[in-house]
SERO-4910 file (N, C-alpha, C, O; in steps of 0.05 Angstrom, whole numbers):
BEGIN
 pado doro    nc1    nc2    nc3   cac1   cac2   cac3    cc1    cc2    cc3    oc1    oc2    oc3
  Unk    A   1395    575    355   1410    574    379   1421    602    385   1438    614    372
  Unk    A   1413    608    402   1424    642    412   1425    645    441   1411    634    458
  Unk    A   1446    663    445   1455    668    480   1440    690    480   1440    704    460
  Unk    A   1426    697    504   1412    711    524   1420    723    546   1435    708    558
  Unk    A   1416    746    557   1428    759    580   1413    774    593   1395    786    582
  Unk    A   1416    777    620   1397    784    641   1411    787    662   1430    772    666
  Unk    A   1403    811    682   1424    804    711   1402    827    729   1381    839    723
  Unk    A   1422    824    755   1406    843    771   1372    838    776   1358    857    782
  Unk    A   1360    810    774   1343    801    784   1326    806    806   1302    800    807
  Unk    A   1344    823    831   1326    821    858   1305    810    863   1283    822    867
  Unk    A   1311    782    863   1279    763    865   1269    772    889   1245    774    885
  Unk    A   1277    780    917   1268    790    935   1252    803    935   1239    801    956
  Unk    A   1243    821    920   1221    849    903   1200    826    891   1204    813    870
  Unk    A   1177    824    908   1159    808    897   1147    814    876   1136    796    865
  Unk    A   1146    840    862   1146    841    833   1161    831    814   1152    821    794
  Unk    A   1194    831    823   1219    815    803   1214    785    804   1219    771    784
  Unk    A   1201    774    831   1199    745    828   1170    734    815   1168    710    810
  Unk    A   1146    753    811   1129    739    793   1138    753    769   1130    741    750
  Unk    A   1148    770    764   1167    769    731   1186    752    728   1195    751    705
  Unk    A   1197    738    745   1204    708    733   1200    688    725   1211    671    710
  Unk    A   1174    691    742   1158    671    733   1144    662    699   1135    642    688
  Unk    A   1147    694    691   1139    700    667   1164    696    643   1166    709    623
  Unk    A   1181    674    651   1203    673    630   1187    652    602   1174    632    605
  Unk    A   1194    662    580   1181    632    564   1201    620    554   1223    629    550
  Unk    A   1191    590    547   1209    572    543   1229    588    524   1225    611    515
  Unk    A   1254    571    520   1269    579    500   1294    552    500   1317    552    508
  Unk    A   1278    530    486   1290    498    489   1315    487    475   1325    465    475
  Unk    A   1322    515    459   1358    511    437   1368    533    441   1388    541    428
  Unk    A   1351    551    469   1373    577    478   1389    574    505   1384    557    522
  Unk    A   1413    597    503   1416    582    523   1419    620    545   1423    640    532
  Unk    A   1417    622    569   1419    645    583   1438    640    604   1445    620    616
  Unk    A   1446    680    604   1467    687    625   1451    703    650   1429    714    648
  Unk    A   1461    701    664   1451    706    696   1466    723    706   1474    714    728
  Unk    A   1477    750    702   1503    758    706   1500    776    736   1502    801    736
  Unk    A   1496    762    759   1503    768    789   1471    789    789   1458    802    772
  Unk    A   1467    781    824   1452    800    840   1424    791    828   1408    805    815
  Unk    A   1422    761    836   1397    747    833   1383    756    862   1358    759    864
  Unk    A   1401    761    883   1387    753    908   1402    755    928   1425    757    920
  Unk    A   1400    755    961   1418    754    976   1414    732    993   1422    731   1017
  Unk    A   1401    713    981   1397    685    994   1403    662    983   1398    662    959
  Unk    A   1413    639    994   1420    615    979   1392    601    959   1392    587    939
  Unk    A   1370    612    974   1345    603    963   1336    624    945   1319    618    927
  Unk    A   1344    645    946   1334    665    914   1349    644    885   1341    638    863
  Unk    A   1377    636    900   1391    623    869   1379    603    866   1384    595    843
  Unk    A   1358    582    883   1355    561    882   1326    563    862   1317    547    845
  Unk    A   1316    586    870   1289    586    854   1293    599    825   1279    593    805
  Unk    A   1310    615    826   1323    630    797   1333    607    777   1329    607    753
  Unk    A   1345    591    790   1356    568    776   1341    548    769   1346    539    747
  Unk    A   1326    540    780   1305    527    775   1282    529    759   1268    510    752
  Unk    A   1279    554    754   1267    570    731   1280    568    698   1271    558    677
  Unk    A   1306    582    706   1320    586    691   1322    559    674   1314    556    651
  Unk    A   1336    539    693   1347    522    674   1322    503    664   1328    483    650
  Unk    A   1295    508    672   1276    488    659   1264    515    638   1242    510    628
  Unk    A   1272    532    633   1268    545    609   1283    546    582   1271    546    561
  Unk    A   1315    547    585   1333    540    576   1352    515    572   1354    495    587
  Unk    A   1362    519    553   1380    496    540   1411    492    556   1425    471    552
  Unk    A   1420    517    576   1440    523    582   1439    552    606   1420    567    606
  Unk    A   1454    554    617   1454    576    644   1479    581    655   1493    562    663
  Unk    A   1489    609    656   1515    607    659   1502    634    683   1483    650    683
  Unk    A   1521    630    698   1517    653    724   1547    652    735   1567    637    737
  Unk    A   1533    687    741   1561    696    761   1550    710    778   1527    719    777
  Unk    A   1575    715    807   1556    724    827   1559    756    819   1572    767    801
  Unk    A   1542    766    839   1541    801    851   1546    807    870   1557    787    878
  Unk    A   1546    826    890   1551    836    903   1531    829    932   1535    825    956
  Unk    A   1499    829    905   1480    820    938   1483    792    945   1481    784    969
  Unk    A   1489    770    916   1493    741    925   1518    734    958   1513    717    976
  Unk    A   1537    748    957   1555    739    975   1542    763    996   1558    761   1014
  Unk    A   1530    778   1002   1517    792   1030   1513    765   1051   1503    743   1046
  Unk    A   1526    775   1075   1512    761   1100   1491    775   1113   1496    797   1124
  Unk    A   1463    762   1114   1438    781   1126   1435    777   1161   1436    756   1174
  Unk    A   1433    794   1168   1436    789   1207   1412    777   1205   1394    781   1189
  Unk    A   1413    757   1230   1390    747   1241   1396    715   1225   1375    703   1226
  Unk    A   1417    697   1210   1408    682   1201   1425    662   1217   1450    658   1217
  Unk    A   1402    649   1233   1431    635   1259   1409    598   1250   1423    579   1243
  Unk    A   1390    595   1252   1377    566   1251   1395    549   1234   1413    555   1217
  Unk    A   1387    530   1243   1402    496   1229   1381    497   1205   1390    484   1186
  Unk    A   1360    506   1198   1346    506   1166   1354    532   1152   1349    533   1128
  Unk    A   1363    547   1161   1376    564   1135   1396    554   1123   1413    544   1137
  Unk    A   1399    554   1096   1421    546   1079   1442    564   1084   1464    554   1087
  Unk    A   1439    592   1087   1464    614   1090   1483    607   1121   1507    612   1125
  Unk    A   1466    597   1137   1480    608   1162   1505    622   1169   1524    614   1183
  Unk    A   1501    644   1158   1517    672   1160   1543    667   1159   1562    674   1173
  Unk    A   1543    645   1126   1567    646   1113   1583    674   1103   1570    689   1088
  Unk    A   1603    679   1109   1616    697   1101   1642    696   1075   1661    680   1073
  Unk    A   1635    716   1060   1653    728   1044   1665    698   1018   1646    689   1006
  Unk    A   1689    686   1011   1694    660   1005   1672    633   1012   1661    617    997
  Unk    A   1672    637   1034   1652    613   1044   1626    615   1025   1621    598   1008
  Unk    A   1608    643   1030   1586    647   1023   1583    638    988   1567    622    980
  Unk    A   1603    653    971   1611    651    950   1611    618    936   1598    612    916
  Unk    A   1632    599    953   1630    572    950   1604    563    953   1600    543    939
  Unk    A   1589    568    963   1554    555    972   1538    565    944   1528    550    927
  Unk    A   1539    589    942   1538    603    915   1534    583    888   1514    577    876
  Unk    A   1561    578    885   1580    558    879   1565    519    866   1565    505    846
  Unk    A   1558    519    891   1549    487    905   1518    494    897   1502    477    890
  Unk    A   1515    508    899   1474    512    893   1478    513    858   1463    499    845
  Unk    A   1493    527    848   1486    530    817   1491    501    805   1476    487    791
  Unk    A   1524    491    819   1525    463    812   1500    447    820   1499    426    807
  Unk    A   1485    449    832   1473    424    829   1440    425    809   1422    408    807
  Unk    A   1441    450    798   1420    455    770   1437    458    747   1430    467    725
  Unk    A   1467    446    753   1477    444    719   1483    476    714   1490    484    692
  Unk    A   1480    491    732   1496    517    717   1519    526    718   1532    531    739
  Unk    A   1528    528    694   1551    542    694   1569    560    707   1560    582    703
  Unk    A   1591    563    721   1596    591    738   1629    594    739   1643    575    732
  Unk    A   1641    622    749   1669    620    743   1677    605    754   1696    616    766
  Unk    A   1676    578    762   1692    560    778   1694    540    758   1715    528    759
  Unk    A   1681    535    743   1673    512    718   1686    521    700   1690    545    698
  Unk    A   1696    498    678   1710    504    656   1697    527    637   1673    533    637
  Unk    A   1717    538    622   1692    552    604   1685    532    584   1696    510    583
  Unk    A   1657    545    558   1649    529    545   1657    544    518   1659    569    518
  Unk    A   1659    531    499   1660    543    469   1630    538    464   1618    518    469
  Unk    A   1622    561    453   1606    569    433   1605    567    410   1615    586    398
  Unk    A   1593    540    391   1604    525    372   1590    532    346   1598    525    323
  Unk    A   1570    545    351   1550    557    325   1557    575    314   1552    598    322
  Unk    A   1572    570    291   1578    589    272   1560    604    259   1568    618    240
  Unk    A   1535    602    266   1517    614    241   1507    633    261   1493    652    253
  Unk    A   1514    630    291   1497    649    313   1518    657    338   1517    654    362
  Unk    A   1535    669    320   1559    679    331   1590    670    347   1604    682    364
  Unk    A   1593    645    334   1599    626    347   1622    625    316   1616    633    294
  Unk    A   1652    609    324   1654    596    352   1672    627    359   1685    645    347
  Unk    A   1662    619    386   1671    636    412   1681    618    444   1680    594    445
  Unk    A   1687    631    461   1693    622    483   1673    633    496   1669    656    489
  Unk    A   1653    622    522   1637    642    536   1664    636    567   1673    614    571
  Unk    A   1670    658    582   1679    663    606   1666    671    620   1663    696    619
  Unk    A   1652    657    639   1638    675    668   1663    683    679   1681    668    673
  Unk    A   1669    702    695   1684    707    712   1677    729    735   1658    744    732
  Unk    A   1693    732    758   1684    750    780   1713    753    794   1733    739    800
  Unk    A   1702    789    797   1729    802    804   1730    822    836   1748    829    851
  Unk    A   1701    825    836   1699    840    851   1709    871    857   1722    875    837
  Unk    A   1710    887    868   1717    907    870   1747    926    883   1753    912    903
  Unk    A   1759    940    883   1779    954    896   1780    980    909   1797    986    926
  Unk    A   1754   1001    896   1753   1017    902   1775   1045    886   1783   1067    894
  Unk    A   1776   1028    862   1791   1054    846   1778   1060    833   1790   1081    825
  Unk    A   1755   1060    819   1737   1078    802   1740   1106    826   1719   1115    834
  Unk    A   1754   1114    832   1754   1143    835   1770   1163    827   1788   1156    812
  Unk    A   1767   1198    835   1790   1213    821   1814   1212    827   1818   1204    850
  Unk    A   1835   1217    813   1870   1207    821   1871   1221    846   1883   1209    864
  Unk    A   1859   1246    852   1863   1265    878   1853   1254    905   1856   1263    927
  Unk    A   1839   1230    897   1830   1212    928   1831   1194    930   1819   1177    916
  Unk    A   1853   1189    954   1868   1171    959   1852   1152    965   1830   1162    971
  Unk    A   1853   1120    968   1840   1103    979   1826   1098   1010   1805   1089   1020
  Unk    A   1848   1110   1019   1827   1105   1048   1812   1129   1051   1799   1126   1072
  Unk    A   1805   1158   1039   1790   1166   1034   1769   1165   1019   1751   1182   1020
  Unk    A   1771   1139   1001   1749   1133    987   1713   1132    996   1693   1141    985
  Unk    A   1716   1122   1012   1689   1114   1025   1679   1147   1034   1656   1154   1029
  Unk    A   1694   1163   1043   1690   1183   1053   1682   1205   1030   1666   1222   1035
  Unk    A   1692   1204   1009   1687   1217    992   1659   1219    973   1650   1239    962
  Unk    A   1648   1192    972   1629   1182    972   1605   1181    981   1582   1175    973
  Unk    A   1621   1193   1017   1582   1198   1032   1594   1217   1039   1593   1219   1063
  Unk    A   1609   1241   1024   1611   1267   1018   1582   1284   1007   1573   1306   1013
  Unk    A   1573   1262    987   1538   1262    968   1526   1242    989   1508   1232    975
  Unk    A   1526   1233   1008   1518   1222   1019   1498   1191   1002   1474   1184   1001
  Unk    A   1528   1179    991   1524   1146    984   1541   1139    999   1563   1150   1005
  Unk    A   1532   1120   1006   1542   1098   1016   1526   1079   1007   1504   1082    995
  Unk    A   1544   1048   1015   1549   1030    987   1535   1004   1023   1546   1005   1044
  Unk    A   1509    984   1017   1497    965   1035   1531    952   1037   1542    948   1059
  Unk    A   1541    947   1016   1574    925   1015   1579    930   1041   1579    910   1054
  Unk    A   1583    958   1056   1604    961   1073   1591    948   1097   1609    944   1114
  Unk    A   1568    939   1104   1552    933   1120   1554    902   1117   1565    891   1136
  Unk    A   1547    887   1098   1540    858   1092   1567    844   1071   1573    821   1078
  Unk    A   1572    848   1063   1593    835   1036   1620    840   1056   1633    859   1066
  Unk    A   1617    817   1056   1649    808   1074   1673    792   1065   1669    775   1047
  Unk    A   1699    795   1075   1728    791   1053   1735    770   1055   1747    758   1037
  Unk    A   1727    754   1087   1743    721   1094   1743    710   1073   1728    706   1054
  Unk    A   1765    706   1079   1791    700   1103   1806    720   1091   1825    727   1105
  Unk    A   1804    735   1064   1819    761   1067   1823    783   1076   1799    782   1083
  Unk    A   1830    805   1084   1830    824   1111   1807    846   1098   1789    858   1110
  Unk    A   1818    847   1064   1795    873   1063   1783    862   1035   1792    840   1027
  Unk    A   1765    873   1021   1761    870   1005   1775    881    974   1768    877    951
  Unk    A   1791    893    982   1811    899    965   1833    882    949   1843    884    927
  Unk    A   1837    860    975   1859    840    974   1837    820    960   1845    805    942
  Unk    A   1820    820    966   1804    789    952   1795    796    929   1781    779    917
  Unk    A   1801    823    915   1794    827    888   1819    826    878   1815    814    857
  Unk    A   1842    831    880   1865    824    885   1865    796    873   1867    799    848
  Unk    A   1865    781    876   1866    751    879   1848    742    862   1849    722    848
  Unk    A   1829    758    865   1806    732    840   1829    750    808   1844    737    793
  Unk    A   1824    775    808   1836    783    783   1865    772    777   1869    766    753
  Unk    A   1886    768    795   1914    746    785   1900    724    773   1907    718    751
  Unk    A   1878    708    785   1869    676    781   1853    684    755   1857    672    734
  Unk    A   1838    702    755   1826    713    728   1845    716    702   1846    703    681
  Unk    A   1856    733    708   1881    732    684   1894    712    668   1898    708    644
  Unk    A   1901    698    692   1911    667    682   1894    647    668   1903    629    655
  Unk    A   1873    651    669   1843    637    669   1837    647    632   1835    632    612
  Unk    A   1836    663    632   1836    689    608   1849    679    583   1841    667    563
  Unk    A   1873    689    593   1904    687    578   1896    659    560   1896    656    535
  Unk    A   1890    641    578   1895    602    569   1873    604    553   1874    589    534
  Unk    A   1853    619    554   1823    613    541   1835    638    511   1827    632    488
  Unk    A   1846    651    512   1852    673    494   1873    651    468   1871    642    445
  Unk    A   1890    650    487   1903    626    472   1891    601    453   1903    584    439
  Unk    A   1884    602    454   1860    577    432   1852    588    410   1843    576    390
  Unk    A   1856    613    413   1851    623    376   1820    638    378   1815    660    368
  Unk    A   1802    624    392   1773    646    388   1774    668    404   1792    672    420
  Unk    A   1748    688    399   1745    707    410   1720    698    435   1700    683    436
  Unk    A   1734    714    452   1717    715    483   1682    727    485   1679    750    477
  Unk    A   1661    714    494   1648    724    511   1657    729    538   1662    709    552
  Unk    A   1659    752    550   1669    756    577   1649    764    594   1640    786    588
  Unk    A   1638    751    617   1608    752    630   1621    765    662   1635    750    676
  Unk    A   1614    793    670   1622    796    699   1601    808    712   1585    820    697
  Unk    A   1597    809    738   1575    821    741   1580    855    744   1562    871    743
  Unk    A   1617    861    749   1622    882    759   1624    902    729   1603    897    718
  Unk    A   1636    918    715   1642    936    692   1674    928    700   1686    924    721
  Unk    A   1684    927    662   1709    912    670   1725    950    663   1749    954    663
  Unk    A   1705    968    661   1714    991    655   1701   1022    677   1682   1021    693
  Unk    A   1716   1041    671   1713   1060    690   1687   1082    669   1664   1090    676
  Unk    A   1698   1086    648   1690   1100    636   1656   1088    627   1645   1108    618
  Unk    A   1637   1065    625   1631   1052    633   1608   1062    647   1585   1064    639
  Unk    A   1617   1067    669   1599   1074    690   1587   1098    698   1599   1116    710
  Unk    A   1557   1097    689   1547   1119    685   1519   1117    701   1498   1106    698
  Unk    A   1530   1135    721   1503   1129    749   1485   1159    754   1477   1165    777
  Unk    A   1482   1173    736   1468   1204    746   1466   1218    771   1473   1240    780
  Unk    A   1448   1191    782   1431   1189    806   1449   1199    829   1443   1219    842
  Unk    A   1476   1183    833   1492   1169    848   1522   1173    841   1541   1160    851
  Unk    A   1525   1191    821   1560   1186    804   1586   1170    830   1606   1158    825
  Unk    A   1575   1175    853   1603   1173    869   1602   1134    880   1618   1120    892
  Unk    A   1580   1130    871   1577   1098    874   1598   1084    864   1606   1061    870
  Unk    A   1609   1103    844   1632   1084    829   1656   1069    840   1670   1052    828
  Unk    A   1657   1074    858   1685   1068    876   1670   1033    887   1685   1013    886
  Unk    A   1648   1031    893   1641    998    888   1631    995    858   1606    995    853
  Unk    A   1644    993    845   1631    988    812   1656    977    792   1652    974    768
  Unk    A   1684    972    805   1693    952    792   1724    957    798   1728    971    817
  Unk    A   1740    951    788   1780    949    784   1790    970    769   1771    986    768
  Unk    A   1809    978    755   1820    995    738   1834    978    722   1837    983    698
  Unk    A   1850    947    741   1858    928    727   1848    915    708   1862    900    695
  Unk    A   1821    917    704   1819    904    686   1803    924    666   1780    918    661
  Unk    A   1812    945    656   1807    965    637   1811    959    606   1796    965    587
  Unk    A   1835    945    606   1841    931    575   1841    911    570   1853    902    551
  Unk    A   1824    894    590   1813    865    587   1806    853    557   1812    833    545
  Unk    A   1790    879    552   1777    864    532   1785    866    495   1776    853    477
  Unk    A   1804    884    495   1832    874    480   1847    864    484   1854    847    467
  Unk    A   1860    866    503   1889    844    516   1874    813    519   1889    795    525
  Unk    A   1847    806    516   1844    776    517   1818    774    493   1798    758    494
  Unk    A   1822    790    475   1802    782    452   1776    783    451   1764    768    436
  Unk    A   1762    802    469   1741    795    472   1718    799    448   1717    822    439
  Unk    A   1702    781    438   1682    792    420   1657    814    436   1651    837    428
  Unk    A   1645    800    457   1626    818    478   1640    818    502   1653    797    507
  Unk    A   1641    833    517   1630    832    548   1607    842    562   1599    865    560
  Unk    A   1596    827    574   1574    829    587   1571    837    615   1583    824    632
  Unk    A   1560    850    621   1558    860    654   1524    874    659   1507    881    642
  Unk    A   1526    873    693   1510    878    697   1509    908    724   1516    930    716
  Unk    A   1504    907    737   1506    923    769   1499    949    767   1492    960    788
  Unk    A   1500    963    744   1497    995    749   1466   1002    745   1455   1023    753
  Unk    A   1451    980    732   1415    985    735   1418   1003    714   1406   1024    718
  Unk    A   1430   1003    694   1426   1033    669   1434   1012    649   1458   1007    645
  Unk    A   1412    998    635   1407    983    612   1429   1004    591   1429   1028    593
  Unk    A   1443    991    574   1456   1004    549   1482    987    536   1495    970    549
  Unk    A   1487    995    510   1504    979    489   1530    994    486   1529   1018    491
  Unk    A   1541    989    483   1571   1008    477   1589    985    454   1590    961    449
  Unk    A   1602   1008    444   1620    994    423   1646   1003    430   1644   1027    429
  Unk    A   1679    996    439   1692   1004    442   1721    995    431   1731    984    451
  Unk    A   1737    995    414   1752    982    400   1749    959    386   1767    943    383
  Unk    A   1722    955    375   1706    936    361   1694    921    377   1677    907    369
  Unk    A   1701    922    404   1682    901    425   1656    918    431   1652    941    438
  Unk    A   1641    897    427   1605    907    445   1609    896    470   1616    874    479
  Unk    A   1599    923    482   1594    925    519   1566    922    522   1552    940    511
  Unk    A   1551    900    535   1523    905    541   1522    898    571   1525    876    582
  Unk    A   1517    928    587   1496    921    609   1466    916    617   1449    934    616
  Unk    A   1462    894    623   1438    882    621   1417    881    642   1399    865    642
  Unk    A   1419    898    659   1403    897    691   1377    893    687   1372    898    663
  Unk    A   1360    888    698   1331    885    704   1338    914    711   1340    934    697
  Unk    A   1340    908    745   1338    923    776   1308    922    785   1289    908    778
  Unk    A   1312    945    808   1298    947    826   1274    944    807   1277    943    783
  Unk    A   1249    944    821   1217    942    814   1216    973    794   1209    971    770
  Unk    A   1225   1002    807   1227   1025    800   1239   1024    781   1230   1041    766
  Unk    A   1264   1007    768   1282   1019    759   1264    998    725   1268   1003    701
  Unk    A   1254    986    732   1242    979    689   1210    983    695   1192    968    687
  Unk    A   1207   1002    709   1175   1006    702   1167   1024    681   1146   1025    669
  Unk    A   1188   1039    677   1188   1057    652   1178   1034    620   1161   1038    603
  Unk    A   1199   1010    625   1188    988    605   1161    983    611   1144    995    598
  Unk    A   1153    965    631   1126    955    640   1113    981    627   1100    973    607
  Unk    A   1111   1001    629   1086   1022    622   1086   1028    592   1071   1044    580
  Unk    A   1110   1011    578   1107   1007    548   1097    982    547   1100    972    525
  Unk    A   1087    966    563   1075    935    552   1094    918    566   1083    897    572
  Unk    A   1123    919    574   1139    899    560   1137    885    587   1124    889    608
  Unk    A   1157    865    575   1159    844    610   1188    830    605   1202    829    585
  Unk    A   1191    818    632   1217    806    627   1237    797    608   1261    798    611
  Unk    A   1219    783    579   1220    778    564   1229    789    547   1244    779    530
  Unk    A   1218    819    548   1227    838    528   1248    848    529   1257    857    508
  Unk    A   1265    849    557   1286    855    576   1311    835    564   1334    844    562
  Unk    A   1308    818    560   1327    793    557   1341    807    542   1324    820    528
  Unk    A   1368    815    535   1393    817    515   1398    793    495   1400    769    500
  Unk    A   1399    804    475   1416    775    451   1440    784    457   1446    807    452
  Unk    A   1459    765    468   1497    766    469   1499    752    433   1502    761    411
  Unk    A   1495    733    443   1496    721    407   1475    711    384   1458    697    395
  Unk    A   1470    712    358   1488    728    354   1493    761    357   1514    773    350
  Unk    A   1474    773    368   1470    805    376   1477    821    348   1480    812    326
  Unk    A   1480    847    359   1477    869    337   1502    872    335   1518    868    353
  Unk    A   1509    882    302   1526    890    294   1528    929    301   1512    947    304
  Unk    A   1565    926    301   1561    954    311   1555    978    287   1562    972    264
  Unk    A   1542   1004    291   1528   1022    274   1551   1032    274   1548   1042    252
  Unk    A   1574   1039    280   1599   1051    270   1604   1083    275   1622   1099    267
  Unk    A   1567   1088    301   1572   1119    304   1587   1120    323   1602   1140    320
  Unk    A   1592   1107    342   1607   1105    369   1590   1113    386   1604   1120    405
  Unk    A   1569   1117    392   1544   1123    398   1530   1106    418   1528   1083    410
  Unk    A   1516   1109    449   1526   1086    467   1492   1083    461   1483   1105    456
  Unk    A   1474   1063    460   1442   1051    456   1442   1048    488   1453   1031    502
  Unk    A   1423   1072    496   1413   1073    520   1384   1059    523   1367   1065    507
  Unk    A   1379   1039    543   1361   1018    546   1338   1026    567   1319   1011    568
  Unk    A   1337   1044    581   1312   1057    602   1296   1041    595   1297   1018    603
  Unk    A   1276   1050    577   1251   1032    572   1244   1016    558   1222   1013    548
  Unk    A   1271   1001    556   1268    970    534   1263    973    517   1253    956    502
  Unk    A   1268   1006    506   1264   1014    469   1292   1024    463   1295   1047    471
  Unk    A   1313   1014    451   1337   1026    446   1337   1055    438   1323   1059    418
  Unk    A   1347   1074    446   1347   1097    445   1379   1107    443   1397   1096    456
  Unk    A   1384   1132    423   1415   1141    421   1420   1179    445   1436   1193    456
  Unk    A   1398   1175    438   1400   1209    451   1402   1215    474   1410   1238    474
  Unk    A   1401   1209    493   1398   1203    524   1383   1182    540   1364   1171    531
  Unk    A   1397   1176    574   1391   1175    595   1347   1172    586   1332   1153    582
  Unk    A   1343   1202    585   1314   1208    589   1303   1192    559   1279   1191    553
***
C-alpha cells in the first residue's frame, strides 16, 4: 500500500491526455492529483475517471487552471457555464464528489499503514495566492507591474476570478484562516501530516529560471512555517513545472508536476512515461542528510543542477 503523486496534468495537451491514458493499474495504491488537471469541468471528469479505476484511493486539489473561466462558454450543455471564482471551485468540488475523490472540502483521512509510512494524516488543502512572493522593496499594487517589468504576466489575471470576493487576495485570505483551523484540529491528534497543495507553502521554494518574477502568483508568505507549526511529515505541491525533493527541518518537500508537453520531454527521450513520473509520498525516501535539493528534469534524480 503506497501514496502516489502527480499534478499539473494539462489534459488539454493531447499529448498529456494519451499519457493518461497510459496510467497502470495500481489496486492497494492509492494517488494524489495535486491541482491543474485542466480548465474544464470535463478535463476533471475524465482525469477522474481514469484515476479512480486505476487506484485504490484519489485525493485532489484544485490549481489555478481548474477554477479559470474560458470566454465563449455560454450553452445549456457546458458543465462550466462561466462559473466564476467560488462557484467554479464548488463544481470542482461536486465533479470529484461524485468519483469518490477526495478534496479539501472532505474530511481528512489517516493513513493507517504503519509499515508504508503511516500512521499519518493526509490534508488536501487550497490556499491560493496573495501576491507576496515578492522583494520587500515592491509594494503590492506594484506587483503585477514589476513582473511584466521581464515581461510575465500571469493567464490568472485574465481568467481566475475572486467571487464574491473583491480581489484575489482577500479569497486567499480566507481559505488560509479556514485552513489553519482545519490544520491545527488535524495536528492535534498526535500524527504527523501529509500536507497536499497545489500552490508552494514556501517562498524559498520557488525556483523558476525561465520566469523568476512568476513568483508573485506562486503562493502566501503565511504559510511559510506551516510545515512545522502543524507537523508535517511531507508536503506536497505542485505548479512551478520544476520536478524536485527538498528536505527542510526534517520535512520532505516534493514538487511533482508533469507540465506542459515541453516541459517532461527531456524524460520521454529517456524512455520514461507517466508512470515513471508518479512520486512515492509514502512510504518515499528517506532524507540523505546533505541538504541537497534532488532535481527531477528528466525523471532521473539528479543533485547538481537545473541542467
Amino acid at each position: 500500500m503506497r501514496l502516489y503523486a502527480i499534478s499539473d496534468l494539462h489534459i488539454s495537451y493531447k499529448h498529456n491526455r494519451e499519457a493518461l491514458d497510459e496510467l497502470a493499474p495500481h489496486p492497494e495504491d492509492s494517488l494524489i492529483i495535486c491541482g491543474d488537471v485542466g480548465e474544464r469541468l470535463e478535463h476533471l471528469q475524465e482525469a477522474f475517471e481514469i484515476a479512480t479505476d486505476r487506484f485504490k484511493q484519489v485525493f485532489w486539489v484544485p490549481g489555478n487552471h481548474e477554477l479559470y473561466t474560458l470566454p465563449g462558454i455560454t450553452t445549456e450543455d457546458d458543465l462550466d457555464k462561466e462559473l466564476r471564482g467560488e462557484s467554479k471551485y464548488q463544481e470542482c468540488v461536486r465533479v470529484a464528489n461524485e468519483f469518490g475523490v477526495i478534496t479539501p472540502e472532505d474530511e481528512f483521512v489517516k493513513w493507517e499503514s504503519e509499515g508504508n509510512g503511516g500512521p499519518c494524516i493526509i490534508c488536501p488543502i487550497f490556499t491560493l495566492y496573495d501576491y507576496s512572493f515578492r522583494p520587500p522593496d515592491v509594494p503590492r499594487d506594484k506587483a503585477v507591474d514589476w513582473a511584466m517589468e521581464e515581461n510575465v504576466y500571469a493567464t490568472d489575471e485574465a481568467l481566475l476570478h475572486p467571487d464574491p470576493y473583491a480581489t484575489r487576495d482577500a479569497w486567499c485570505e480566507q481559505l488560509v484562516s479556514k485552513t489553519e483551523e482545519r490544520l491545527e484540529a488535524a495536528a492535534a491528534r498526535g500524527f504527523p501530516l501529509v500536507i497536499i497543495n497545489h500552490w508552494p507553502l514556501r517562498e524559498d521554494l520557488v525556483t523558476i529560471p525561465s520566469i523568476p518574477r512568476f513568483s508573485i502568483w506562486c503562493g502566501t508568505k503565511k504559510t511559510q512555517h506551516w510545515h512545522t507549526r502543524f507537523n508535517a511529515k511531507v508536503v506536497v505541491t505542485g505548479h512551478l513545472h520544476v520536478r524536485r525533493t527538498d528536505w527542510i527541518d526534517g520535512v520532505r518537500f516534493e514538487e511533482v508536476s508533469l507540465g506542459y508537453p515541453r516541459q517532461w520531454q527531456a524524460a520521454k527521450d529517456r524512455g520514461l512515461n507517466i508512470n515513471d513520473l508518479l512520486r512515492e509520498i509514502l512510504p518515499g525516501m528517506d532524507d540523505p542528510g546533505d541538504g541537497c535539493t534532488i532535481w527531477r528534469r528528466s525523471g532521473v534524480p539528479s543533485k547538481p543542477s537545473l541542467t
